[in-house]
C-alpha positions in Angstrom: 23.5 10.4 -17.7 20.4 9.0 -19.9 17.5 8.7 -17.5 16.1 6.4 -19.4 18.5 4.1 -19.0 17.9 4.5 -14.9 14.2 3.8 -15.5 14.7 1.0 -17.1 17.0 -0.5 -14.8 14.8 0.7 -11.9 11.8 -1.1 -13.2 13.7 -4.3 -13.6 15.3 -4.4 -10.0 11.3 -3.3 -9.1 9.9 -6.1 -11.0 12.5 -8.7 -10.7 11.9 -8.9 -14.2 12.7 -7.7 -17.1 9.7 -8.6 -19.2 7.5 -6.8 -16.5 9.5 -3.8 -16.2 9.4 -3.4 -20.2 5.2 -3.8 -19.7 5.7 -1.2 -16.6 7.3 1.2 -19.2 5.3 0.2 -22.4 8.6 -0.8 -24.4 9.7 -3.9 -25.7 11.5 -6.0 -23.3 14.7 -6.1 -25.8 14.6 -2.6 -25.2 14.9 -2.3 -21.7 17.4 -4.6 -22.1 19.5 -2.9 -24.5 19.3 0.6 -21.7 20.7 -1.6 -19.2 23.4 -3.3 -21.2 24.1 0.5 -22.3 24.0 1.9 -18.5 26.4 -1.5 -17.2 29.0 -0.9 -20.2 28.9 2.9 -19.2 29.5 2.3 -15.3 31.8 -0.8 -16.4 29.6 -2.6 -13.3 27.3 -5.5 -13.5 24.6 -4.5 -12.1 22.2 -7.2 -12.4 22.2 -10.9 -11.5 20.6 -12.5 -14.2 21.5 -16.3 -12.8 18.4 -17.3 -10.6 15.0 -17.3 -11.7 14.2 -13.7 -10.6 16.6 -11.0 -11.7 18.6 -9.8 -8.6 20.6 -5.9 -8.3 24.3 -6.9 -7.3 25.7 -4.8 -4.6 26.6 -2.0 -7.7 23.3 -2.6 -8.1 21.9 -2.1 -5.1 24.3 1.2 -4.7 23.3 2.7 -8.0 18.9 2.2 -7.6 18.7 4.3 -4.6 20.7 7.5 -6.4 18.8 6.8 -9.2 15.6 6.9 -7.6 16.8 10.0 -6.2 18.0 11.9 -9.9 14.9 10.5 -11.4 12.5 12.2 -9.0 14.5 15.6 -9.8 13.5 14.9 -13.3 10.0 14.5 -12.3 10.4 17.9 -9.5 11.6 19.4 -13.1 8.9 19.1 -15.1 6.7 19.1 -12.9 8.1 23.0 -11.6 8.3 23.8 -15.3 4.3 22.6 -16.1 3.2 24.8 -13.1 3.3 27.7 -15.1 -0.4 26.4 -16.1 -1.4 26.2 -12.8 -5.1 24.6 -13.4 -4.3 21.8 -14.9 -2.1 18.6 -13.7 -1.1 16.4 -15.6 1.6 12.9 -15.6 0.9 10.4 -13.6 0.4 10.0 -9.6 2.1 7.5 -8.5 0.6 6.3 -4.7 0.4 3.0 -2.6 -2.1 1.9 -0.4 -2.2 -0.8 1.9 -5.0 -3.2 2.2 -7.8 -1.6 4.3 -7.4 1.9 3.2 -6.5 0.5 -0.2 -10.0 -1.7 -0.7 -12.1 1.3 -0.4 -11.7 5.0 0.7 -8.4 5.4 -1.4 -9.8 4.4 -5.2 -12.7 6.1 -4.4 -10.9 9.1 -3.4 -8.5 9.0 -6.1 -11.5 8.4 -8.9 -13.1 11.9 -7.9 -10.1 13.9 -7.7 -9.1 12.4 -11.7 -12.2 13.5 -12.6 -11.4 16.8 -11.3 -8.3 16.3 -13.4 -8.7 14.5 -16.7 -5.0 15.0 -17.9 -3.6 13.3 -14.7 -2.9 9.7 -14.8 -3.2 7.7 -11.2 -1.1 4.3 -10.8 -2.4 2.9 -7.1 -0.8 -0.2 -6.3 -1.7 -2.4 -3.0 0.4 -3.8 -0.3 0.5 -5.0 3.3 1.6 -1.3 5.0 5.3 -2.9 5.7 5.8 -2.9 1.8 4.3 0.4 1.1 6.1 1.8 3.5 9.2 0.1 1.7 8.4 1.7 -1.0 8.3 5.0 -0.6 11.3 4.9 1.6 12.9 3.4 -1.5 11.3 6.7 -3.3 9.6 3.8 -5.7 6.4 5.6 -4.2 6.0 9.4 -4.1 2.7 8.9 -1.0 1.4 6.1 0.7 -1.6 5.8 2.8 -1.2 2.8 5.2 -3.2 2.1 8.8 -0.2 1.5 10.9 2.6 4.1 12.5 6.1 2.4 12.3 9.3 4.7 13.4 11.9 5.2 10.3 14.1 8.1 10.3 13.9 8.7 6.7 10.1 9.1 6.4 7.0 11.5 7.4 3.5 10.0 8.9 1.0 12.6 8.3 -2.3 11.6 10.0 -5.3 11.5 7.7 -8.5 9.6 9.0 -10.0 7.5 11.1 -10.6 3.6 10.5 -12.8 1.6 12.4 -11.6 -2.4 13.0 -14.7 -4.6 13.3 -14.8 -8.3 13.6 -16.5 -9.7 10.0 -18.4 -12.7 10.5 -20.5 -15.0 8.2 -24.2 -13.4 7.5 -26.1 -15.8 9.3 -23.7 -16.0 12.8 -25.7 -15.2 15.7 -23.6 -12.5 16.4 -23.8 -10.8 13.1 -25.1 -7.3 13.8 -24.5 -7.5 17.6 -22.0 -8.0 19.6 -20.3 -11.2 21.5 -18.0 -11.4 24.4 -14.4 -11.8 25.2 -14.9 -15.4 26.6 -17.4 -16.3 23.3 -14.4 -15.1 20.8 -12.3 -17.6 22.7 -14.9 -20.2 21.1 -14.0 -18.7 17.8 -11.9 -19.9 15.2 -9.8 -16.3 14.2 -8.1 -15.8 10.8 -5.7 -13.4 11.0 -3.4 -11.5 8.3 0.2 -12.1 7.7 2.7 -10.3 9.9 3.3 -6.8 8.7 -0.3 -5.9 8.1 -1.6 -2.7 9.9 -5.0 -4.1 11.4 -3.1 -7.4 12.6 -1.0 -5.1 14.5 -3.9 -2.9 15.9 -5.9 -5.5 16.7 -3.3 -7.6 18.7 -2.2 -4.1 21.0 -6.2 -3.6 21.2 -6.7 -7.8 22.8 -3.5 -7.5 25.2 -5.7 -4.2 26.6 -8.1 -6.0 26.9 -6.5 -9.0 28.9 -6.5 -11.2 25.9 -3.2 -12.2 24.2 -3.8 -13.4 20.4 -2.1 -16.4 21.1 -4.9 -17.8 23.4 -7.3 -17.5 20.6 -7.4 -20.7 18.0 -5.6 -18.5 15.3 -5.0 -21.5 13.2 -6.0 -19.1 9.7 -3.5 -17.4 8.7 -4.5 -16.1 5.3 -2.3 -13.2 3.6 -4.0 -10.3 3.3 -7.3 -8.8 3.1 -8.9 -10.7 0.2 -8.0 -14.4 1.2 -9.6 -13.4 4.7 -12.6 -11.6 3.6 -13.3 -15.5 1.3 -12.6 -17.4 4.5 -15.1 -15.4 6.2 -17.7 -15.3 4.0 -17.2 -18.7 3.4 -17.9 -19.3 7.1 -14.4 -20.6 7.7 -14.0 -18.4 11.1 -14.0 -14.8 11.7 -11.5 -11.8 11.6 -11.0 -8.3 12.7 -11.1 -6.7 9.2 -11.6 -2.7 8.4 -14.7 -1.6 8.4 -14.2 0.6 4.9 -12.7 -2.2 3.2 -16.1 -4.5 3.6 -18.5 -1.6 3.0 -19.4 -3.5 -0.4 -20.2 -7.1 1.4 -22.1 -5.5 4.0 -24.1 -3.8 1.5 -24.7 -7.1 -0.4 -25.0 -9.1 2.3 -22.1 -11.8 1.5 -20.2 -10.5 5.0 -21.9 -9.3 8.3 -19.8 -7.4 11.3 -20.2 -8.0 15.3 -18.5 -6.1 18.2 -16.5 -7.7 21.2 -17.4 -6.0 24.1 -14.3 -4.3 25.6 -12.6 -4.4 22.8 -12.8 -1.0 20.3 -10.0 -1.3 17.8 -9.9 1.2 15.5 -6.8 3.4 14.1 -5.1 6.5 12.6 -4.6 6.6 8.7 -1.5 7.9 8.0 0.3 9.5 4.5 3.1 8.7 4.4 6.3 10.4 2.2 9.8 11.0 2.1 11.4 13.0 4.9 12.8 16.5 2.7 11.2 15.5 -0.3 9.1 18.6 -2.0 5.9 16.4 -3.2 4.5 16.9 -6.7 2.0 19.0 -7.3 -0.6 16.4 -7.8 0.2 14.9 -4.9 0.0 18.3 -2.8 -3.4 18.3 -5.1 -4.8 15.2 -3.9 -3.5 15.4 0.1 -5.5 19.1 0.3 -8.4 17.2 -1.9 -8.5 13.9 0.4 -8.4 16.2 3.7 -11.2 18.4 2.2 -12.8 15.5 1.7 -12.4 13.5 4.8 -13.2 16.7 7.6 
């Protein structure tokens, strides 16, 4: 089997695309194309829906992407147990996904020391709410993630890793800001929240019903995606939000975003990395965990 030919069709069911799975793997996109024609005449399958606007695996398709995942990763575990017999240097490319609030801040930052540590190692961190990363690496598209929320799934391993602390961001000049308020003042609040499958949403809503306070008595009329869109609202002095503390280290230090406490009301939760059940990790990514916990004690 040419594993090229599973890369390229792995990007393009990935990307829904094949134009961004050919910039994914720095070819042309008739290339990528011509693999998958090549793979799809070999199987005698179709294995992509090319009909609708975003290019869709059929259900050969869907079949084939997980064991391909699966042989390209031996590939990987291949070259990867053939390069350790320099064992100082690491090279390829870690691939790892972060969700938002572990993703704004402490994960680049930790990822930018340990390259520099290993200038022949290429690091590709992509960002998404911790129900995608999670995804991900259950769909072995992701050897680690790091995400801020525990969810059971039989195929995959939560390691825990840090610490976060939730606070509630607020606008720099709200009289809160650097204080604290209390549970019946947030009531007075308008609250933005993140969309559904976001790990401080989750948190923060087991952390209110605690405290005697379901979300849904709150004016939570913000709903705003993820991180980003809330962190503009806030600053803009739209409302408030329960936010990370590591992901607005930067506003806080410039002043564009201030943080209060609600008395009663402590939310704060595990990191977790999280990786295939089974699945030996590449040695940069055994690197970077020992690096990250060395780092984080």
């Amino acid at each position: 089997m040419d594993t090229r030919q599973l890369a390229a069709f792995c990007a393009v069911v990935e990307r829904r695309s094949f134009s961004l799975a050919a910039e994914r793997l720095g070819v042309t996109q008739p290339a990528v194309s011509l693999q998958v024609k090549a793979l799809e005449e070999r199987l005698g399958q179709r294995l992509l829906d090319r009909s609708g606007r975003r290019v869709e695996p059929t259900e050969a398709g869907r079949r084939l992407y997980g064991s391909a995942q699966r042989m390209l990763q031996l590939e990987e575990q291949l070259f990867e147990d053939v390069a350790a017999v320099d064992r100082g240097r690491l090279k390829g490319t870690l691939d790892i996904g972060a969700s938002t609030g572990p993703g704004a801040h402490l994960v680049p930052l930790l990822l930018c020391e340990f390259q520099l540590d290993h200038p022949e190692l290429g690091i590709a961190l992509s960002i998404s709410d911790t129900q995608t990363v999670i995804e991900r690496v259950a769909g072995r598209a992701l050897g680690l993630g790091v995400v801020g929320a525990l969810r059971r799934h039989r195929a995959l391993e939560f390691e825990p890793l840090a610490r976060d602390e939730i606070v509630l961001a607020v606008p720099p000049g709200h009289p809160a800001a650097g204080g604290s308020l209390s549970v019946e003042e947030l009531r007075a609040e308008t609250l933005i929240v993140m969309q559904e499958g976001a790990g401080v949403r989750q948190v923060v809503e087991e952390e209110l019903r605690r405290a005697g306070l379901p979300v849904r008595e709150l004016e939570a009329k913000l709903q705003l995606g993820l991180q980003e869109s809330v962190k503009s609202a806030v600053g803009a002095g739209f409302g408030v939000a329960f936010i990370s503390k590591t992901a607005i280290e930067g506003e806080l230090a410039a002043g564009s975003l201030a943080y209060a406490r609600v008395s009663g009301v402590e939310p704060s939760r595990q990191l977790y990395v999280v990786r295939t059940r089974g699945r030996k990790p590449t040695r940069a990514a055994e690197a970077f965990l020992a690096f990250a916990r060395e780092r984080l004690a």
